[in-house]
Each structure stands twice: as C-alpha cells, then as structure tokens.
C-alpha positions as CSV (number, residue, x, y, z in Angstrom):
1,X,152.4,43.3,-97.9
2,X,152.9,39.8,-98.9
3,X,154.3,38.7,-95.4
4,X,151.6,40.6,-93.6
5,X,149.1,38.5,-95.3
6,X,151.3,35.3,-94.9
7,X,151.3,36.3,-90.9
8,X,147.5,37.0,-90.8
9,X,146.5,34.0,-92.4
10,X,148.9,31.8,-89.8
11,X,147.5,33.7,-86.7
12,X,144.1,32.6,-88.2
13,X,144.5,29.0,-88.6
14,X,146.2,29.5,-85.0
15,X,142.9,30.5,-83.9
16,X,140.7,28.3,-85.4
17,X,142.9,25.5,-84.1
18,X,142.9,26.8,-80.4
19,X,139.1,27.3,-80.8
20,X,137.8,23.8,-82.4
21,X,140.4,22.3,-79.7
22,X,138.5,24.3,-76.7
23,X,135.1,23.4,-78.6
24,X,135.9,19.5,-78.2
25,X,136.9,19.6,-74.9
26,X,134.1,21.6,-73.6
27,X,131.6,20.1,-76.0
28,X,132.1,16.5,-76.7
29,X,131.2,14.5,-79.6
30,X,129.8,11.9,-77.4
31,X,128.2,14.4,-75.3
32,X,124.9,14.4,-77.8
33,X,124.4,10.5,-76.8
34,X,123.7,11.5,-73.3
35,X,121.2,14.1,-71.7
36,X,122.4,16.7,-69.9
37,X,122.6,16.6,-65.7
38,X,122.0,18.8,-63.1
39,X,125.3,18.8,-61.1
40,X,123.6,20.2,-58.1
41,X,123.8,18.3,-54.9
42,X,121.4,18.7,-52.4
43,X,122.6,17.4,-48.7
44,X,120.3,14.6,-48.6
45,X,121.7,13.3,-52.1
46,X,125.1,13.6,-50.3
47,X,124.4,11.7,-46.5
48,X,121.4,9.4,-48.1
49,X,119.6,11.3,-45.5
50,X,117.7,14.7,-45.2
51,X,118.7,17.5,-44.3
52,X,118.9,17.9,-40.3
53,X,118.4,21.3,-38.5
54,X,119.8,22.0,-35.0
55,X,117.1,22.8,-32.7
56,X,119.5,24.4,-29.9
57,X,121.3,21.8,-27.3
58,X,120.3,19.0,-24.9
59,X,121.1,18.7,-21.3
60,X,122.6,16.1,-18.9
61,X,122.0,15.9,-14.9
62,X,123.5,13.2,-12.9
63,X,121.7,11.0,-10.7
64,X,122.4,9.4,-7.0
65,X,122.6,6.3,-9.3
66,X,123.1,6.5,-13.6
67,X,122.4,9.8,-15.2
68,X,119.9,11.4,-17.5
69,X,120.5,13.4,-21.3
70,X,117.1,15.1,-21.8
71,X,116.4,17.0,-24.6
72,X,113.1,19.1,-25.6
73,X,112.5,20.7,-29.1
74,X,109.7,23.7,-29.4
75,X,106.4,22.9,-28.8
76,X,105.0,24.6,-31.9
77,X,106.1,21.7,-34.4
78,X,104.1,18.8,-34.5
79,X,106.2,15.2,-34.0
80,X,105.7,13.0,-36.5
81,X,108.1,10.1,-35.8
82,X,109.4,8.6,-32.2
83,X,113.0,10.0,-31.0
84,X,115.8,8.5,-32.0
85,X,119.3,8.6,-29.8
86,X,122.3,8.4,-31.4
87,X,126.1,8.6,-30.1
88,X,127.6,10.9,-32.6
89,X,130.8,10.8,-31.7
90,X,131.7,7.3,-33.0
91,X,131.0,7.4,-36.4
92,X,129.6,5.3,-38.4
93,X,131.5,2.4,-38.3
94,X,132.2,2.1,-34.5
95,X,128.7,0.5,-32.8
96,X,128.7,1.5,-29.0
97,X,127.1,-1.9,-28.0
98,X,130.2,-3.5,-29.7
99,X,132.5,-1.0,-27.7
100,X,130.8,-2.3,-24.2
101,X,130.8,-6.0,-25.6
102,X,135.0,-5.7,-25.9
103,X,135.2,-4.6,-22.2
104,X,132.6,-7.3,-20.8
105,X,130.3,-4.1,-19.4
106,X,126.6,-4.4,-19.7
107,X,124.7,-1.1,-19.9
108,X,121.1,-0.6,-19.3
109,X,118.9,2.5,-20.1
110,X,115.8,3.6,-20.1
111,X,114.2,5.5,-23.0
112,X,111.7,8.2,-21.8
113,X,109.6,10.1,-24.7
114,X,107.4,12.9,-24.2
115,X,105.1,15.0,-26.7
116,X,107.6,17.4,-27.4
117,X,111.4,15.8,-26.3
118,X,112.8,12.8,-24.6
119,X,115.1,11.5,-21.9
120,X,117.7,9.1,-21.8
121,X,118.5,7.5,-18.6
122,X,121.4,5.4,-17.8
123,X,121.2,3.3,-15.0
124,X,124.8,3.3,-14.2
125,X,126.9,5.1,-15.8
126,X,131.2,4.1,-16.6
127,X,133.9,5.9,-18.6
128,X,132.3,4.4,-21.7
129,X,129.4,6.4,-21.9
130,X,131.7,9.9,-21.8
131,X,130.9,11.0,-25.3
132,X,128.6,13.3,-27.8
133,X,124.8,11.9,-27.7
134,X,122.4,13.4,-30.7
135,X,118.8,13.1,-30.3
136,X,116.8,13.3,-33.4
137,X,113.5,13.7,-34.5
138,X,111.2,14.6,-37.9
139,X,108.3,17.5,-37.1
140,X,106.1,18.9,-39.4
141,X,105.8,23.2,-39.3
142,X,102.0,23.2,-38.5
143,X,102.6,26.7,-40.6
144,X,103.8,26.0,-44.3
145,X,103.4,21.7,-43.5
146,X,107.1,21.9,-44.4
147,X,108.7,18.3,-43.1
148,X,111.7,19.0,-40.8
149,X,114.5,16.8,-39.1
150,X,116.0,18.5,-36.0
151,X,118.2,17.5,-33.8
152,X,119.6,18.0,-30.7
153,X,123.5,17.5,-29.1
154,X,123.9,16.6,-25.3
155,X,127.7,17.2,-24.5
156,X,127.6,14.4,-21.8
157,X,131.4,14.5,-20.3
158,X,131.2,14.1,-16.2
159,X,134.1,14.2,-14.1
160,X,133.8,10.7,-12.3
C-alpha cells in the first residue's frame, strides 16, 4: 500500500510538471505585456495590394504592321480608375523597358481605352514582346457598391 501511494504521488508531480511546462510554453509570462493579434492574413496584407479577380481572358490579333491585345470586362460594373497594362510574366524585378534598352530596340505603342476595356497596340512588334500581358482595372458593383479589381490575361505568343 505504501508503494502504491509512493507511485501515485510520483505520477502526480509527473503531471503537474508536464502541465506547468505546456502552460508556459503555450501561455508566456511575457505574453500579458502585449495584446493579443489576429493572425489572420488577408491577400492584400500579403501583396500590399487588393485582392484582384479574374474577369475571364484578353485577346490578341495581329496587324499588317505591330499587333493589338484588347481586353473588355462586363459592362455592368462601373470603372472607376483608367486601365493599367502590365507584363506579368517578368516579375517584379525585371522592367520590360530595361529589357528593350539592353538589346538597343525602341518599342512604341499606343494605349486605346474605352468605357468598358482597352487596347494595346504595338506598332511593330519583335521577339521581345512574346510574353503574358495583364490588363487591370478597379470597378465598383453598381449592386452592393462593393469596390473590385479585375483583371484580365492576354496570352500574346505569335509564331513570327
């Protein structure tokens, strides 16, 4: 009887070492210094950006001369900012007119924009300009008055 005691009371002290040990690592002492966060990330605390919809896919046609990426998002939003064009397959880091600057090629283009999309017209067109385009825009849902970004990829890789 006296070892059963002697084993009970060891098997307790176990557990109230296991369970101030867990207790301190989930609950810090220096945890009651500072407030309590929200660990939820929402993607436009992640990019710096908000969050962008796709609004289906752009198009490309060639021209006799250059080429045109057109893109047209529904007409029941309401624009609220101009169109932006973006080559998305780059990256951040890489700046297209950089790119052009290293191979001594000057491009021109001419930026179309309508109520509802926009086109993007090269006026001759090299190997260079072979990539993913995004066009971008913020609309408000005339609906709810929810604020939207969508966007808009043009796959633009002729066969020269």
């Amino acid at each position: 009887m006296l070892r059963l005691l002697s084993l009970l009371s060891v098997a307790f002290y176990v557990v109230l070492l296991v369970k101030t040990t867990l207790s301190s690592i989930y609950h810090p002492s220096w945890q009651q210094y500072y407030p309590q966060r929200k660990w939820t990330l929402y993607e436009e605390q992640i990019h710096y950006r908000p969050a962008r919809t796709r609004a289906g896919f752009g198009r490309y046609r060639l021209l006799p001369v250059g080429a045109e990426l057109i893109c047209d998002f529904p007409d029941n939003l309401v624009t609220v900012s101009n169109i932006i064009w973006e080559r998305a397959d780059l990256g951040d880091n890489n700046s297209l007119d950089e790119i052009y600057r290293q191979h001594g090629i000057q491009q021109d283009y001419i930026l179309f924009t309508r109520p509802h999309g926009s086109t993007l017209r090269f006026l001759d067109i090299t190997p260079l300009d072979r990539g993913l385009y995004r066009c971008i825009v913020t609309a408000l849902e005339p609906t709810s008055g929810k604020r939207l970004t969508l966007f808009q990829d043009v796959h633009f890789y002729p066969i020269f």
